[in-house]
Phi, psi and omega in degrees: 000135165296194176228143190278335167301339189260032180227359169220229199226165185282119176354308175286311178316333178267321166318323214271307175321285187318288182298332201284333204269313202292308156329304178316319216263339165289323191261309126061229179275015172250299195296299170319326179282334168270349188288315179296355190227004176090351176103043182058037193247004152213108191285148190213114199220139221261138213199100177273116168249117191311123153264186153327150135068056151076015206260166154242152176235119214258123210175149196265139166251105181263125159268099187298169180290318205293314189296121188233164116346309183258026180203091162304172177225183203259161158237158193215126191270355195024109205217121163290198175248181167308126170093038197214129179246157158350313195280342189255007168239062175255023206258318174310314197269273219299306191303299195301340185267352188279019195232354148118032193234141184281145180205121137306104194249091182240172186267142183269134149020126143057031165227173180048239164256022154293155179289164180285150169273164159273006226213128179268350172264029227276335149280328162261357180279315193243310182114046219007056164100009166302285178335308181285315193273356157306310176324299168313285173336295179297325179257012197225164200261337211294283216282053187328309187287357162272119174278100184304359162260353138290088163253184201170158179198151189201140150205192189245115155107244170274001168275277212306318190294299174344296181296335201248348154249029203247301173323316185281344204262298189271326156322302178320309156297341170264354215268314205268003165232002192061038173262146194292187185246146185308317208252095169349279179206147210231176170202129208258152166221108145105025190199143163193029195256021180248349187276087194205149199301333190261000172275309202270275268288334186274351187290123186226055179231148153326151162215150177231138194230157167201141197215102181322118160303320190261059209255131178324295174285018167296336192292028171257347181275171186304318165281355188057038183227176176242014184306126178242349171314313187260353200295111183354288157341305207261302191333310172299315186313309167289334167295311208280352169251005173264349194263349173279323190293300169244108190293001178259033178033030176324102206274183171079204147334298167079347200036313265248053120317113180284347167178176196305144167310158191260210181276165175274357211045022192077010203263004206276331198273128210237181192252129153292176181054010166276019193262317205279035165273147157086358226078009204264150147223167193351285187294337181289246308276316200298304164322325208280334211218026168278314195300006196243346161325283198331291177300334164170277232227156170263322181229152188261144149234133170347163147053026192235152178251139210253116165095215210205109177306332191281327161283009186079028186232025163286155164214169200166119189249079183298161180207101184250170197256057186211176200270178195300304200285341190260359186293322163321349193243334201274154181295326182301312200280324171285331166312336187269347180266345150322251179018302175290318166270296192305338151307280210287350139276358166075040178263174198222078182264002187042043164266090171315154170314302172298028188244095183225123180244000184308325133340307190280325160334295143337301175272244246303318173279344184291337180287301163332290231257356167233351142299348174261348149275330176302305187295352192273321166314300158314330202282312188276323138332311158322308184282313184311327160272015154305170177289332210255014164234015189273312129017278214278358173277118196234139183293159170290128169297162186296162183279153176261149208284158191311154152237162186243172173056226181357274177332321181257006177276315195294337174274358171263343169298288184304306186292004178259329192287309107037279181309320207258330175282333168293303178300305228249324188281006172284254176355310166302311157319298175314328186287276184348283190294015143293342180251328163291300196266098198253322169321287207270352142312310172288031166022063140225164227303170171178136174276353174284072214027074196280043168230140189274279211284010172259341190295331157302316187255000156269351169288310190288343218220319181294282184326306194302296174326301210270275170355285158324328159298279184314296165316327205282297195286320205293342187246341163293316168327291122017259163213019155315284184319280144040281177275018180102346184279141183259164165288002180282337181286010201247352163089350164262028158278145154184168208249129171349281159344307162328285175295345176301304174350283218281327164296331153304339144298341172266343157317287209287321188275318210278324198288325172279305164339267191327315185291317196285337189302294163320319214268306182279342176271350204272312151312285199249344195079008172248181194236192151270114174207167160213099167063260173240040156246150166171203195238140147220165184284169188228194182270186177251339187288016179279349178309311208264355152298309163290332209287322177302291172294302196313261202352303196281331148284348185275357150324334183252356168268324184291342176258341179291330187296301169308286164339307173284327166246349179232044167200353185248358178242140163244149192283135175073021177238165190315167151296294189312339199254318188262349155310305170311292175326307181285339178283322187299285199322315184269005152281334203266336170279337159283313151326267151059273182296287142295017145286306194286330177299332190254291191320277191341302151318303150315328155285323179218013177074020145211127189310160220256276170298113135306325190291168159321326177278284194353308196298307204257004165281337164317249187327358180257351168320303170002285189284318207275339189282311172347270183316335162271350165244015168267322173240061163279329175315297177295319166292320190276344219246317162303317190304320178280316189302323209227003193031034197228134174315309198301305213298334183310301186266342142327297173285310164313301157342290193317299190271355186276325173279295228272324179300321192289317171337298202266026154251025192223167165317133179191117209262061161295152169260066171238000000 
């Protein structure tokens, strides 16, 4: 048997590991904090605002130096999408404050530290709280440095339906008091299936729209495409501020530009034949968009601006060339929505659109955010020499013999049939859990496992879990036992006293991880993140979430951990080559999944899951394949610290569920 000292780097070298990832991840997140504040030319302060019927709305307030009492600036609310916290615009809310305009960047209704709605619809009934803090701005004397007659809201996705039902909301109120309206002017992104006639006719805002040609979720739109020059949607959009503007309905040209076009994004350019997708062909396009002739323009062009600002009746329309979850990331689509507010507030900040840092931002918590997986190994060596965990260091069992012939065909059997089954059994599972969890599919409040899209992936991650355990004996059986391997090579004995240890220790790794995470938010205002994936902080009642979700996932951590050290190591072959090979295994049925969804796309302009839910259990891959193939690493590297399966997939549950935890929608009623 081996020994953990000769299976691991020398006490100081893993110390020497530990400060250097703990230096990285502090420095880092400082260096993202001066980025984030502008070279300290924007204070950012973390902000709890009361709504309506006991709910809160939880949001970062960036103030540039220049908004004074005596020089007020325009505010812009920053409202994400589903499955989107505060932190995944925060690229949005620093460019609109280096540019001199205050913007509220908040977590929407039941993600992050906002509270659950009473509204099951809540993006478009409150605007996930949007709504209430225009109301605030506008009516309450607290933000003396906001000119309240600017005010503005933008958001991505189901944050874009929010803003274009911010309009409608407050178009309405003014219309029955005769008043300008709270929300000046708005910019809808990534959404366009609220741009319907009985949506705009109340709109009495500037609107800016910009929408990804290559957007997932286009079969939802009327042409079933994302082309938006002929696309209904932009066609309405741009008619309802020309029929306000000039009430004879001037068609065509119109003059009424209010200025020079802003940039396009790369959006000028269109695909043949994307009209005949979904069924839509040449002639329904031409019918679907004769009745919008009438009213004003048959085709939009891109990046040009329509109607007139001084009356709210400006449009504009973007198409950028990039997919649904990155427009938020592309440089063109943040430039056009700069662009865009500094037309209709009229600044002079004397910043181009394309003058952008929010990226370097970006690499620096993404640096973060892998130095604070780096450091969890070391970190759990360390707690081992305490006395009362030094117990739990067990010499490593031997490796299992290599296998040839036979051996390697069941084993090449298993890991794809594995695979294919984590493929075929994602999508049924999403389906399952509509019927099991039916509160929180229907998005009400509810304490009965209250995350809708994680609930999917906990029906997935049980099978998967328990099914691997049935290959795992089945191939032992087979020609393990057979071929010499014993169950002492798999690292799962232990004595009950033992097994307490380690979960108090993986208790103990998951608690600090988390303290240092506080520690850096607390300090700099940041987080671990790359675009919308990332470690953020949380609520405390999520503690009692996990404690709820982990049990039923960790069945899917203990087996991967067994499968990875007691079916994935061999005697003489590398370490490096059997992580990869096990990061391959646990990846490739979900990868998979997302091959066929974009090849498909790529082929035919609508993605393979199609339906409305599908689509976006499709898009939570994003996040979850990273993380699946990084953790076989952490099972073999536990696996070494203790020779033992458990401590790997304890701690890991812990800090892994909790990241899935605190990134998703979740209808507790609090």
């Amino acid at each position: 048997m081996q020994t953990n000292d000769s299976a691991q780097p020398g006490t100081r070298k893993t110390n020497r590991l530990l400060v250097g990832s703990l230096v990285t991840l502090f420095l880092a997140s400082a260096l993202a904090s001066v980025v984030q504040t502008a070279g300290g030319r924007i204070d950012i302060q973390g902000v709890t605002i009361p709504t309506q019927n006991g709910q809160w709305v939880a949001g970062d307030l960036f103030k540039p130096e220049t908004a004074t009492p005596e020089d007020p600036a325009p505010l812009v609310v920053v409202v994400p999408g589903f499955q989107r916290t505060k932190e995944s615009l925060s690229n949005a809310s620093l460019e609109l404050a280096r540019r001199g305009i205050v913007v509220l960047a908040i977590d929407p209704y039941a993600q992050g530290g906002s509270s659950s709605s009473m509204s099951r619809i809540a993006a478009t009934e409150e605007g996930y709280g949007m709504f209430a803090l225009v109301e605030y701005v506008h009516d309450a004397p607290v933000l003396n440095y906001v000119d309240r007659t600017r005010i503005g809201a933008t958001g991505h996705s189901a944050g874009g339906n929010a803003a274009i039902r911010g309009a409608n909301y407050f178009g309405r109120e003014a219309a029955a008091t005769g008043e300008p309206s709270k929300l000046h002017s708005v910019f809808v992104s990534g959404y366009v299936l609220t741009l319907r006639e009985d949506v705009l006719k109340d709109v009495r805002s500037n609107v800016g729209m910009s929408y990804a040609y290559f957007d997932e979720g286009a079969f939802r739109n009327e042409l079933g495409h994302g082309d938006m020059r002929r696309a209904p949607e932009a066609l309405r959009l741009v008619n309802s501020g020309l029929v306000e503007a000039w009430p004879s309905g001037t068609p065509g040209d119109a003059g009424g530009t209010s200025g020079a076009g802003g940039p396009q994004g790369g959006g000028g350019a269109g695909r043949d034949g994307l009209a005949g997708r979904n069924g839509a062909s040449a002639g329904d396009e031409e019918a679907r968009t004769a009745d919008l002739a009438a009213a004003g323009i048959m085709e939009v062009e891109l990046g040009r601006y329509y109607g007139n600002k001084e009356d709210r009746t400006l449009r504009i329309v973007h198409n950028e060339r990039v997919l649904h979850p990155f427009q938020p990331y592309h440089v063109g689509a943040t430039a056009n929505l700069l662009a865009y507010f500094d037309e209709v507030f009229d600044l002079e900040s004397g910043l181009s659109s394309r003058d952008q840092i929010w990226y370097w931002k970006e690499i620096l918590t993404f640096l973060a955010l892998i130095a604070s997986f780096v450091m969890i190994v070391p970190l759990a060596r360390l707690l081992l020499e305490i006395p009362f965990f030094r117990p739990l260091k067990k010499p490593i069992p031997e490796p299992l013999p290599k296998p040839r012939g036979r051996g390697r065909i069941i084993f090449w059997v298993v890991f794809f049939v594995g695979a294919l089954v984590a493929c075929i059994s994602y999508i049924p599972m999403a389906e399952l859990s509509k019927d099991l969890f039916v509160a929180a599919s229907t998005r009400n409040q509810t304490w009965f496992f209250p995350q809708r899209m994680n609930n999917a992936v906990l029906l997935w991650a049980i099978l998967n879990g328990l099914f691997g355990l049935g290959l795992f004996s089945l191939a032992y059986r087979i020609y393990g036992k057979k071929a010499g391997t014993t169950p002492r090579m798999w690292g799962t004995n232990i004595r009950l006293p033992e097994l307490g240890k380690t979960f108090l220790l993986a208790v103990l790794i998951f608690a600090i991880y988390y303290g240092i995470l506080y520690s850096v938010y607390f300090f700099f205002h940041v987080d671990y993140q790359i675009f919308f994936m990332g470690v953020h902080t949380f609520r405390p009642v999520m503690i009692l979430i996990l404690a709820m979700y982990a049990p039923l996932f960790f069945i899917f951590f203990f087996s991967n951990s067994l499968r990875v050290n007691g079916a994935m190591r061999f005697r003489g072959e590398g370490e490096g080559r059997s992580m990869l090979v096990a990061g391959l295994a646990n990846t490739l049925g979900l990868l998979s999944i997302v091959v066929v969804q974009y090849s498909v796309f790529a082929a035919t302009g609508t993605v393979y899951w199609d339906s409305s839910n599908h689509w976006l259990y499709v898009n939570l891959l994003f996040a979850v394949v990273p993380m699946m193939f990084i953790l076989p690493y952490f099972h073999r590297y536990f696996f070494r610290l203790t020779g033992r399966t458990y401590l790997g997939p304890m701690t890991i549950c812990l800090i892994f569920i909790m990241i899935l935890l605190s990134n998703t929608v979740c209808y507790i009623p609090l």
